[in-house]
mmCIF entry with sequence, helices, sheets and N, C-alpha, C, O atoms, coordinates in Angstrom:
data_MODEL
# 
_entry.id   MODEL 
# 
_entity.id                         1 
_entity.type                       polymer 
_entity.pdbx_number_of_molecules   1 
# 
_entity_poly.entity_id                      1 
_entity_poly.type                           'polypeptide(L)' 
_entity_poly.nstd_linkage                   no 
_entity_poly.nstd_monomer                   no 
_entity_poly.pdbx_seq_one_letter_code       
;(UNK)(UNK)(UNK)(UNK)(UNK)(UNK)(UNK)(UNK)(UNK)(UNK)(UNK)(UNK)(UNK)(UNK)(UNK)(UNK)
(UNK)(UNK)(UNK)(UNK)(UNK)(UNK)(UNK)(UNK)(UNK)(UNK)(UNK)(UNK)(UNK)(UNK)(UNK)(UNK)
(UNK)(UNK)(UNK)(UNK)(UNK)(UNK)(UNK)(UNK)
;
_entity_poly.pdbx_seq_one_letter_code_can   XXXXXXXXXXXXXXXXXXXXXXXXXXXXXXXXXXXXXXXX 
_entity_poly.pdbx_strand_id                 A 
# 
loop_
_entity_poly_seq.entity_id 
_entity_poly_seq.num 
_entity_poly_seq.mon_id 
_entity_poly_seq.hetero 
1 1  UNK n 
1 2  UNK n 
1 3  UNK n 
1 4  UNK n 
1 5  UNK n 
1 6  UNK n 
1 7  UNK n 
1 8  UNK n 
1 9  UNK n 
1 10 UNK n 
1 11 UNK n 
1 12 UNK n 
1 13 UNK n 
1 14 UNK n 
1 15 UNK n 
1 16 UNK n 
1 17 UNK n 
1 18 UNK n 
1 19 UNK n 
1 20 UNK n 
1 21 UNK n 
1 22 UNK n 
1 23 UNK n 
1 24 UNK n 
1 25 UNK n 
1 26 UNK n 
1 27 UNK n 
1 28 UNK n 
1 29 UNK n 
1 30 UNK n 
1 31 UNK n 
1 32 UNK n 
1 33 UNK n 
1 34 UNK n 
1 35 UNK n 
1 36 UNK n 
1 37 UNK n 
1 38 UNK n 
1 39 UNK n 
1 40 UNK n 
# 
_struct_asym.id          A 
_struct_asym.entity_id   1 
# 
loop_
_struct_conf.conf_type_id 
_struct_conf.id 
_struct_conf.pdbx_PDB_helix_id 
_struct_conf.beg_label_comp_id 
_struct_conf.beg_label_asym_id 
_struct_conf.beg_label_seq_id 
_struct_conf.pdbx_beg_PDB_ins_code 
_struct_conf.end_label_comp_id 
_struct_conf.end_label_asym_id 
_struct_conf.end_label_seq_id 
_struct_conf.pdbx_end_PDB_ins_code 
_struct_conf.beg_auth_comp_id 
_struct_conf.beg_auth_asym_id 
_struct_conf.beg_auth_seq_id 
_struct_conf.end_auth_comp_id 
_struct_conf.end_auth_asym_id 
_struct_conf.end_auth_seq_id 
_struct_conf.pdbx_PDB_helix_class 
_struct_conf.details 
_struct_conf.pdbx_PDB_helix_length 
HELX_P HELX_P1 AA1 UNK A 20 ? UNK A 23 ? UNK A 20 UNK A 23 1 ? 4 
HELX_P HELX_P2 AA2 UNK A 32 ? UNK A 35 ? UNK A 32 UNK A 35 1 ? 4 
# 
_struct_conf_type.id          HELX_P 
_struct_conf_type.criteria    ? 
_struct_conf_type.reference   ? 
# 
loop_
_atom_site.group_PDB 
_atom_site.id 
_atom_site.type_symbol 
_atom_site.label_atom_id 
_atom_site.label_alt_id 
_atom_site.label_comp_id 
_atom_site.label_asym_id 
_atom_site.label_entity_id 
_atom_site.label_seq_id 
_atom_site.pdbx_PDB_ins_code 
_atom_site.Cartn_x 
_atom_site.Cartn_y 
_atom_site.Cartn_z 
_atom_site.occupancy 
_atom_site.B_iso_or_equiv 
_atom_site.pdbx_formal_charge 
_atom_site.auth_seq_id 
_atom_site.auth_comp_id 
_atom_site.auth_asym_id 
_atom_site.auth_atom_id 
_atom_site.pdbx_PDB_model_num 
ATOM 1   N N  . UNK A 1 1  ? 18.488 21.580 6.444   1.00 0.00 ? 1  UNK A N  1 
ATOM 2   C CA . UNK A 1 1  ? 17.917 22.905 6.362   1.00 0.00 ? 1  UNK A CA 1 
ATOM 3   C C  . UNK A 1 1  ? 16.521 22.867 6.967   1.00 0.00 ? 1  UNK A C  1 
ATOM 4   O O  . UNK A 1 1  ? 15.774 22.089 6.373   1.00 0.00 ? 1  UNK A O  1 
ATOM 5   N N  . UNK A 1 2  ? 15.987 23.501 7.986   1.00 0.00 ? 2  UNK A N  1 
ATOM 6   C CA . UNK A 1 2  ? 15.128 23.986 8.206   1.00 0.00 ? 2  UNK A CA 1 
ATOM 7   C C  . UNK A 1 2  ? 13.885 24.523 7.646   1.00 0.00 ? 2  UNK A C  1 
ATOM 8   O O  . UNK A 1 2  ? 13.966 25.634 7.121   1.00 0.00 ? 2  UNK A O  1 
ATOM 9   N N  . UNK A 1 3  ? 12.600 23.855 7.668   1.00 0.00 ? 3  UNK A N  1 
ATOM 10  C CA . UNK A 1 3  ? 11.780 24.733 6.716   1.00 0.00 ? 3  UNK A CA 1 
ATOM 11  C C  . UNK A 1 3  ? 10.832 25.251 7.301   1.00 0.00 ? 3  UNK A C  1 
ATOM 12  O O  . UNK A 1 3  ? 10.458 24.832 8.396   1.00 0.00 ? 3  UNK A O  1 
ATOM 13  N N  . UNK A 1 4  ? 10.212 26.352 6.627   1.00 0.00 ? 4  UNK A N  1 
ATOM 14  C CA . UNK A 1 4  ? 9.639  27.301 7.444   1.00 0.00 ? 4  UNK A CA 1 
ATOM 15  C C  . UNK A 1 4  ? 7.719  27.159 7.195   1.00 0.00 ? 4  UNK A C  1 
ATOM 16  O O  . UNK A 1 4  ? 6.868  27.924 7.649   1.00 0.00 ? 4  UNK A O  1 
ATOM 17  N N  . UNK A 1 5  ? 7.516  25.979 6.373   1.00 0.00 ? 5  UNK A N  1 
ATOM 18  C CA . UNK A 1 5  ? 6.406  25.684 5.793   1.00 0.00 ? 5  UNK A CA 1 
ATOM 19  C C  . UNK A 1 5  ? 5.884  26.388 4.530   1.00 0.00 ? 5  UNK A C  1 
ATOM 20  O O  . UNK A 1 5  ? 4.788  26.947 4.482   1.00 0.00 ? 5  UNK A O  1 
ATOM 21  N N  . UNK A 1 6  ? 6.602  26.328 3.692   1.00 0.00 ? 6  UNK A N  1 
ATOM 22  C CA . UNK A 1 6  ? 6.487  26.931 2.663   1.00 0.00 ? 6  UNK A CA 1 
ATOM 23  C C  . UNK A 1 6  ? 5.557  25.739 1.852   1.00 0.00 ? 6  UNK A C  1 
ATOM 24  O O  . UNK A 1 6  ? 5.086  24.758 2.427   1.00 0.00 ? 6  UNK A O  1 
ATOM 25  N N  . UNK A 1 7  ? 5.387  26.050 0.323   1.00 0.00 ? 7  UNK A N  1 
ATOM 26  C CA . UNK A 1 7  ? 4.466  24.782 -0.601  1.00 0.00 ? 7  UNK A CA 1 
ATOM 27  C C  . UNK A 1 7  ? 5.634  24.168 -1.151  1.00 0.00 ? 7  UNK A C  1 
ATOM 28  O O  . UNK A 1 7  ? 6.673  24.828 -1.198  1.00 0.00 ? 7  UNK A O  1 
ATOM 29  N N  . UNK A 1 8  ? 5.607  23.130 -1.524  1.00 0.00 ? 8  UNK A N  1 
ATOM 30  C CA . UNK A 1 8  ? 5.959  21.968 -2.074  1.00 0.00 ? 8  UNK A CA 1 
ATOM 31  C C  . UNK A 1 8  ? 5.425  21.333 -3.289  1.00 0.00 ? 8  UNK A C  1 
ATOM 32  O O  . UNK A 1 8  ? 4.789  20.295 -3.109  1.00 0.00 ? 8  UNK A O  1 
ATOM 33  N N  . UNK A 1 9  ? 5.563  21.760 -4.482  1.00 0.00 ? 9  UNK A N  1 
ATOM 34  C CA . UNK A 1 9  ? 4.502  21.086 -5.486  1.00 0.00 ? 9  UNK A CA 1 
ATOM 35  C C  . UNK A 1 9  ? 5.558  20.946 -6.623  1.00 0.00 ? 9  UNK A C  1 
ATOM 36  O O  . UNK A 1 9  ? 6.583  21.624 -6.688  1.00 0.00 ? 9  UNK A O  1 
ATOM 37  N N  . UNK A 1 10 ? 5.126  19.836 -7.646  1.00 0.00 ? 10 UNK A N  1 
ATOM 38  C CA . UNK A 1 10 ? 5.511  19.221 -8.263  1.00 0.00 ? 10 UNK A CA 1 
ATOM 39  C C  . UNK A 1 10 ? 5.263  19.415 -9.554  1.00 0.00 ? 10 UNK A C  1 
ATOM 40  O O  . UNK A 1 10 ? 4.989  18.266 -9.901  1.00 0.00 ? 10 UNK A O  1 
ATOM 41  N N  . UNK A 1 11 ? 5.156  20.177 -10.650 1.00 0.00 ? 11 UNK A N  1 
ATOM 42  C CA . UNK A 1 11 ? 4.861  19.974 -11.911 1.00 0.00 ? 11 UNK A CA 1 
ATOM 43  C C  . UNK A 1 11 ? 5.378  20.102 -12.999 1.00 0.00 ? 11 UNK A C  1 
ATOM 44  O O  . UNK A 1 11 ? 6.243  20.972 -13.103 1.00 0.00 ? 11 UNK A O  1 
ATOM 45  N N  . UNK A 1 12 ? 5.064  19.368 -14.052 1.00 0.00 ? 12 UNK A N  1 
ATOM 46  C CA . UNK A 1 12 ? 5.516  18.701 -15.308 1.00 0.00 ? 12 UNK A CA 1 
ATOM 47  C C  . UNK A 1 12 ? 4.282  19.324 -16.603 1.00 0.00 ? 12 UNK A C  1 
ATOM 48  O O  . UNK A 1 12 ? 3.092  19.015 -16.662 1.00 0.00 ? 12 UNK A O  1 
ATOM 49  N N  . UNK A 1 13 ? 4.769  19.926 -17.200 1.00 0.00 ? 13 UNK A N  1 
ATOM 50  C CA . UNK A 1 13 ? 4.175  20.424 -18.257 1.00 0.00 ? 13 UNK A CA 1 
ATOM 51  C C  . UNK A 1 13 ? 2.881  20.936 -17.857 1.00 0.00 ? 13 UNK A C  1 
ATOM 52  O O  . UNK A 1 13 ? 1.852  20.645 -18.467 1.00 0.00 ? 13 UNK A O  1 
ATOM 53  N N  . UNK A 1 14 ? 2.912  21.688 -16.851 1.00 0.00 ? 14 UNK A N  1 
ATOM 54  C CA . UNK A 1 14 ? 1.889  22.897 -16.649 1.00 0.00 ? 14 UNK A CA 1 
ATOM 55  C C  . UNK A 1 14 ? 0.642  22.015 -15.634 1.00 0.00 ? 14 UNK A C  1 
ATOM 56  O O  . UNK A 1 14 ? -0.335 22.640 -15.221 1.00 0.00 ? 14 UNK A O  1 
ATOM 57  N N  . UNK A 1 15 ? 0.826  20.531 -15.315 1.00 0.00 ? 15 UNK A N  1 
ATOM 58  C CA . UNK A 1 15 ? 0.084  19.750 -14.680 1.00 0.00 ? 15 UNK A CA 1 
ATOM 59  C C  . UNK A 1 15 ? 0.445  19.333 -13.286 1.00 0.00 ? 15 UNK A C  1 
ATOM 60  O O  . UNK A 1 15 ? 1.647  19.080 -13.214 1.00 0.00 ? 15 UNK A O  1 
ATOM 61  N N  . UNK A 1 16 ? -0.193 19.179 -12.163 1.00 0.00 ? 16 UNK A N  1 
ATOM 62  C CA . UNK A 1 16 ? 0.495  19.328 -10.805 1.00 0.00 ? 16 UNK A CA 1 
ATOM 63  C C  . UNK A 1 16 ? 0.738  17.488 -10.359 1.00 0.00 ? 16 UNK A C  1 
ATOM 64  O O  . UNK A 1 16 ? -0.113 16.643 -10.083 1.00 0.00 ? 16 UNK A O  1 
ATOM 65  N N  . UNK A 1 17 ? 1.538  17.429 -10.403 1.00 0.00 ? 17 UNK A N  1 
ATOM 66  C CA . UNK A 1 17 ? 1.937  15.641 -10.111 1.00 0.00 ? 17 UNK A CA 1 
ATOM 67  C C  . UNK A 1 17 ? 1.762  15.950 -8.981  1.00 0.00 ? 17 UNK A C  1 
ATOM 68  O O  . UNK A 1 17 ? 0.860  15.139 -8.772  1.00 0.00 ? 17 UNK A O  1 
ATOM 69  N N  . UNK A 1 18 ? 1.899  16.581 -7.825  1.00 0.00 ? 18 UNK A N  1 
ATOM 70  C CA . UNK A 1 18 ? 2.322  16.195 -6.359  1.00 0.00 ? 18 UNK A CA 1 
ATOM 71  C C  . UNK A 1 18 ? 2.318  17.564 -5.664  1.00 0.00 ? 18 UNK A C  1 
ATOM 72  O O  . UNK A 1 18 ? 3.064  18.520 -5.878  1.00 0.00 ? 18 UNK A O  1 
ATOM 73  N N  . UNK A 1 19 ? 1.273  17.441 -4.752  1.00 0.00 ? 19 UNK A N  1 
ATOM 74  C CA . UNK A 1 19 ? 0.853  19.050 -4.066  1.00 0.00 ? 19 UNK A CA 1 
ATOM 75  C C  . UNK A 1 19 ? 1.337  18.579 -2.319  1.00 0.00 ? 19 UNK A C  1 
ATOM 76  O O  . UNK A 1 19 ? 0.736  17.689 -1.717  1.00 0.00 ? 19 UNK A O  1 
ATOM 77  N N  . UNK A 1 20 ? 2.132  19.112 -1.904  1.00 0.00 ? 20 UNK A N  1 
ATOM 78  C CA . UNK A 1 20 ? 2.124  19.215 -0.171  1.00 0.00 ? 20 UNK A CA 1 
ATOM 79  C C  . UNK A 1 20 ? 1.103  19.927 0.211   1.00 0.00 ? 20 UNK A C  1 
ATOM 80  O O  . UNK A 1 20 ? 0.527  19.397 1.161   1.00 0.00 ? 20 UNK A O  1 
ATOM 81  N N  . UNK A 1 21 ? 0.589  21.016 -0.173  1.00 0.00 ? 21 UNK A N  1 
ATOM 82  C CA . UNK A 1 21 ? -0.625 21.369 0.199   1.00 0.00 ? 21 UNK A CA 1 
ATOM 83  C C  . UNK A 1 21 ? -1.904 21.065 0.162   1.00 0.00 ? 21 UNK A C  1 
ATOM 84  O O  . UNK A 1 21 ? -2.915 21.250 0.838   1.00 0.00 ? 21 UNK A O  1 
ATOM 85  N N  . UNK A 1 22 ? -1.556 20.505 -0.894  1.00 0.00 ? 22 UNK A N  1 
ATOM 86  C CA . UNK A 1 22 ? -3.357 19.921 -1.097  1.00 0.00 ? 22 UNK A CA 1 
ATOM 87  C C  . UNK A 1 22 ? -3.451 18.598 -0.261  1.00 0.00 ? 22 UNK A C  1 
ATOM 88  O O  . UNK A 1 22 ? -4.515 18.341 0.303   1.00 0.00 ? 22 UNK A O  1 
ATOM 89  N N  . UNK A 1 23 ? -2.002 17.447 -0.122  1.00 0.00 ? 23 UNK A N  1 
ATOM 90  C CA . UNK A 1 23 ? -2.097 16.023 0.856   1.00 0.00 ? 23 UNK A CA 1 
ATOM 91  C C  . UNK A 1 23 ? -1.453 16.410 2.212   1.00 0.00 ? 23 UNK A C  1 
ATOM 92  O O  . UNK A 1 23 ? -1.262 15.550 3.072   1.00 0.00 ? 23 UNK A O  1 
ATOM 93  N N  . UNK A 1 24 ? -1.174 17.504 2.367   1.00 0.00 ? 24 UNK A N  1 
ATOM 94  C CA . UNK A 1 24 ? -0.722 18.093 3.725   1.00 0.00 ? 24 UNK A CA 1 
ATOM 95  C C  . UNK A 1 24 ? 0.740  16.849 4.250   1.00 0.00 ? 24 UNK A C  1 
ATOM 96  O O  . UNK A 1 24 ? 1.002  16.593 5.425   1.00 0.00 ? 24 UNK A O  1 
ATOM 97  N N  . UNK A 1 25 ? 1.387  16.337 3.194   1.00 0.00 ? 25 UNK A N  1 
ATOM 98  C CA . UNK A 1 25 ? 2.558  15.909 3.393   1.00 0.00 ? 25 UNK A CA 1 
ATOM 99  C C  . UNK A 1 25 ? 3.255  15.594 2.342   1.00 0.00 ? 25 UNK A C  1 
ATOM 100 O O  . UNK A 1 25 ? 2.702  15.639 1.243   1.00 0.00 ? 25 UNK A O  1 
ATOM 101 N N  . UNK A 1 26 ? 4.704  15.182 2.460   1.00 0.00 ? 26 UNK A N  1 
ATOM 102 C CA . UNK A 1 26 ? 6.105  15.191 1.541   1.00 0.00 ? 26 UNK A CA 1 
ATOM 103 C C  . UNK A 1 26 ? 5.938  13.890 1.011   1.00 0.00 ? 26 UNK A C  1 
ATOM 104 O O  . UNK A 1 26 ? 5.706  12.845 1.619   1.00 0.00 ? 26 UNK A O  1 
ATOM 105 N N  . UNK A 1 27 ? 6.147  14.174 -0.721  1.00 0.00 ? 27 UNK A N  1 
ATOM 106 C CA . UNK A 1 27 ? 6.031  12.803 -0.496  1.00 0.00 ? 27 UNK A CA 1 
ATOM 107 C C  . UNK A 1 27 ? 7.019  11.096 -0.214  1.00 0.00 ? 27 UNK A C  1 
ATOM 108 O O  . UNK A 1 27 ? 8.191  11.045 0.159   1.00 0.00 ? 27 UNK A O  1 
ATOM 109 N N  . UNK A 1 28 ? 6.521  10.420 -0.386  1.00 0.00 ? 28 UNK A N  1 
ATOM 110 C CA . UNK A 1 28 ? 7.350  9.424  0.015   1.00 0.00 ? 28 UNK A CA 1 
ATOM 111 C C  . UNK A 1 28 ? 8.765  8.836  -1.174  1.00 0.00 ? 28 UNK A C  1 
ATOM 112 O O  . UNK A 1 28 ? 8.448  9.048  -2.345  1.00 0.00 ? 28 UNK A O  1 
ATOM 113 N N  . UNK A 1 29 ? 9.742  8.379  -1.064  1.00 0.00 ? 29 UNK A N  1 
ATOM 114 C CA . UNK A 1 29 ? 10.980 8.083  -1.574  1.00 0.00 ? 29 UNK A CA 1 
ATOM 115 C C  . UNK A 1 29 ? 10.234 7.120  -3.219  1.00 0.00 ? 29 UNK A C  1 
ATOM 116 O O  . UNK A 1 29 ? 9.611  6.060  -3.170  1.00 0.00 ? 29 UNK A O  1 
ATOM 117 N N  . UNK A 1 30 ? 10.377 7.460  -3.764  1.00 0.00 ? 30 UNK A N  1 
ATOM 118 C CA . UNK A 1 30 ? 9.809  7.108  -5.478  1.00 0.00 ? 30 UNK A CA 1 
ATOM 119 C C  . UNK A 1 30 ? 8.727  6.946  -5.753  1.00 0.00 ? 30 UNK A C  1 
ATOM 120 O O  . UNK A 1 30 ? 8.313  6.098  -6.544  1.00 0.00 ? 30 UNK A O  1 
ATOM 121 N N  . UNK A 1 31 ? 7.772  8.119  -4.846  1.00 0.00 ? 31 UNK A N  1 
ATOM 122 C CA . UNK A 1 31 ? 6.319  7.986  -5.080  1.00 0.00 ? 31 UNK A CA 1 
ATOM 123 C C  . UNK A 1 31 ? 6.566  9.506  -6.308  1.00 0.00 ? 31 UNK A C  1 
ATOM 124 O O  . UNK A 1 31 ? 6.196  9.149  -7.426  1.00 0.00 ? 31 UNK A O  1 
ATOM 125 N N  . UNK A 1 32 ? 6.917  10.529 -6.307  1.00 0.00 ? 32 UNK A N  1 
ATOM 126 C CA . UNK A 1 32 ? 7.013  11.467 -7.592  1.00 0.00 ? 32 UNK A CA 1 
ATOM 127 C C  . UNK A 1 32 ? 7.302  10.823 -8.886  1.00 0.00 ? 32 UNK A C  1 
ATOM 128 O O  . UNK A 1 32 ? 6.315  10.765 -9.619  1.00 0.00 ? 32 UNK A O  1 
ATOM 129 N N  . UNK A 1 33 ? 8.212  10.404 -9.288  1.00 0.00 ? 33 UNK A N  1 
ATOM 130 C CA . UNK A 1 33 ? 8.749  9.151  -9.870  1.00 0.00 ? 33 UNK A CA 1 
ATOM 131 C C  . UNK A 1 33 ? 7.490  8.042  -10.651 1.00 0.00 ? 33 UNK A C  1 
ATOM 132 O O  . UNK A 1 33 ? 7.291  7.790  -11.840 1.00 0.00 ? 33 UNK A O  1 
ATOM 133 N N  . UNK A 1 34 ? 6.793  7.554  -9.384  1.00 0.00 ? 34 UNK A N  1 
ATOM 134 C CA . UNK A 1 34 ? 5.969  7.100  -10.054 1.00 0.00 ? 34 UNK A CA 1 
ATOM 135 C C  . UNK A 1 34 ? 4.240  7.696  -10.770 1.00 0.00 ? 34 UNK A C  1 
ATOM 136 O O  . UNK A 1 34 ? 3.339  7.098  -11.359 1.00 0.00 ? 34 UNK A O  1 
ATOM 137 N N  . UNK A 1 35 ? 4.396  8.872  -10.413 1.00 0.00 ? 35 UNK A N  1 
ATOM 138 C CA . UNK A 1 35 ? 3.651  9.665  -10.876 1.00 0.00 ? 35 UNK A CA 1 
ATOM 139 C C  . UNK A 1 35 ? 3.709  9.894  -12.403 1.00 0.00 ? 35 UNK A C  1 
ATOM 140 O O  . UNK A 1 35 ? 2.802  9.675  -13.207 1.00 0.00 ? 35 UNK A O  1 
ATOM 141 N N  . UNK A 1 36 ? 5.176  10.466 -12.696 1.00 0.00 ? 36 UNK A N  1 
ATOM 142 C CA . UNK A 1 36 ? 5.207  10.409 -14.084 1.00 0.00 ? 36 UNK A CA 1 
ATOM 143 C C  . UNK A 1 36 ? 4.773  9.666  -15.272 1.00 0.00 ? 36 UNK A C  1 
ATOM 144 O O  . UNK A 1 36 ? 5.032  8.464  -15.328 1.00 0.00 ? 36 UNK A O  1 
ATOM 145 N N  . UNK A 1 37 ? 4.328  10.072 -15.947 1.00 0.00 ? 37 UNK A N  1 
ATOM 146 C CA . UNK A 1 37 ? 3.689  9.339  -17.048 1.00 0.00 ? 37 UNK A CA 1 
ATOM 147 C C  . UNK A 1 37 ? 5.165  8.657  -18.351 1.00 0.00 ? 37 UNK A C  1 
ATOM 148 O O  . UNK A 1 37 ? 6.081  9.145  -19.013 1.00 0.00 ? 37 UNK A O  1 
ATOM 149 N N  . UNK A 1 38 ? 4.715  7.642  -18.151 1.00 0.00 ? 38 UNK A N  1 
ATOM 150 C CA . UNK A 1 38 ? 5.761  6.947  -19.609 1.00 0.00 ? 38 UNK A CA 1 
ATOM 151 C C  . UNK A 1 38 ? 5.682  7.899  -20.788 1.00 0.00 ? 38 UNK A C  1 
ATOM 152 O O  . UNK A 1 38 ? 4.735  8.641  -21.045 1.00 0.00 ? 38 UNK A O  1 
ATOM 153 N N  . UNK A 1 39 ? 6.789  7.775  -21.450 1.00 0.00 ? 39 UNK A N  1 
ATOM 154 C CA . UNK A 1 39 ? 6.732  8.748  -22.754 1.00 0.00 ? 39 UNK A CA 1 
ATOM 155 C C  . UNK A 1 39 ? 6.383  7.377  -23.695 1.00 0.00 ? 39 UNK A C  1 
ATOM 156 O O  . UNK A 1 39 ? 6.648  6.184  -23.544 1.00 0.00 ? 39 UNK A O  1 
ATOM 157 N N  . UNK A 1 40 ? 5.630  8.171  -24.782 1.00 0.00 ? 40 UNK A N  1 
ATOM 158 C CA . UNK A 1 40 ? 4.266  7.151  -25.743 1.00 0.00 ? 40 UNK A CA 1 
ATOM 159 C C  . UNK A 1 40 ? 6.121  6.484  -26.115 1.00 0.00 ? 40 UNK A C  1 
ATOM 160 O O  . UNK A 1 40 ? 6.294  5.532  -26.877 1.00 0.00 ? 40 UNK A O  1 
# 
């Protein structure tokens, strides 16, 4: 699919893990993933 440059962002309980706009790219294959925080 084709994209037309739309945003790309990522978030988890109201907090932004991962902005395409703000790093001006996608991110990489288990970099979201490792963003997440462990549950306590």
């Amino acid at each position: 699919m084709k994209g037309s440059g739309g945003i790309f962002d990522v978030v988890l309980d109201g907090k932004t893990l991962f902005s395409k706009h703000e790093t001006g790219r996608f991110p990489e294959p288990g970099e979201v993933l490792g963003l997440i925080p462990a549950a306590p």
